[in-house]
C-alpha positions as CSV (number, residue, x, y, z in Angstrom):
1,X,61.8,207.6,-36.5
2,X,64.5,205.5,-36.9
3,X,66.1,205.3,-41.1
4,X,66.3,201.2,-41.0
5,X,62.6,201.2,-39.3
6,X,61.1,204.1,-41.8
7,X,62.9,201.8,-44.7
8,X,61.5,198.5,-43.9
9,X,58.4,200.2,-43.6
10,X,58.4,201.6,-47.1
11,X,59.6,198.3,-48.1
12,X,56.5,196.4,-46.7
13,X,54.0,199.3,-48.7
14,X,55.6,198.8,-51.9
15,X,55.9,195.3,-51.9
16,X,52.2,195.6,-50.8
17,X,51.1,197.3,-53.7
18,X,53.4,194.7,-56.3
19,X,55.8,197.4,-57.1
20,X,59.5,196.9,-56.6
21,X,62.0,199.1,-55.7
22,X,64.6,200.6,-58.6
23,X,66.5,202.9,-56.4
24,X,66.4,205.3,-53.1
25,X,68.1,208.5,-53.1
26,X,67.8,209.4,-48.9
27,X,69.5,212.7,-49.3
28,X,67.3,214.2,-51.9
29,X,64.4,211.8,-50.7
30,X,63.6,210.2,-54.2
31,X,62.2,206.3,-54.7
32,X,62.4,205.1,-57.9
33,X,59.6,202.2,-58.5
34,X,59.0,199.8,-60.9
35,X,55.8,198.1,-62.0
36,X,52.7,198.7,-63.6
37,X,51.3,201.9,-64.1
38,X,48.7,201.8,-61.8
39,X,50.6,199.8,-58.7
40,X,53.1,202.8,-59.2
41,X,50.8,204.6,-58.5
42,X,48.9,203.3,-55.9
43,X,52.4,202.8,-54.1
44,X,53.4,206.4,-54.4
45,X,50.1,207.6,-52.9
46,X,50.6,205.2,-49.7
47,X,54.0,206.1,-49.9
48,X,52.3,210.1,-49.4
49,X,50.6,209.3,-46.3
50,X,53.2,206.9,-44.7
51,X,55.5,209.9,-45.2
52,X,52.8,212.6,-43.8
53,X,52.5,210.0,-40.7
54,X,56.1,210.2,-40.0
């Protein structure tokens, strides 16, 4: 898949979710999120199976 595609996509989830986006880190494949506790969360775990789908 191509990066800018994959990106927009895990844009769209978070700002699904109401989480906002602190930081990516592509080459060690960390997102840093902000927002409540449990949007966090629930991001992360869509996050999970966007990732497993790619």
């Amino acid at each position: 898949m191509d990066e800018t595609i994959f990106l927009n996509m895990i844009k769209t989830t978070v700002e699904k979710h109401g989480c906002t986006i602190v930081d990516i880190d592509m080459e060690n494949h960390v997102l840093n999120l902000d927002g409540p506790d449990e949007s966090v969360a629930n991001c992360a775990r869509a996050i999970a199976e966007l990732v497993g789908e790619a």
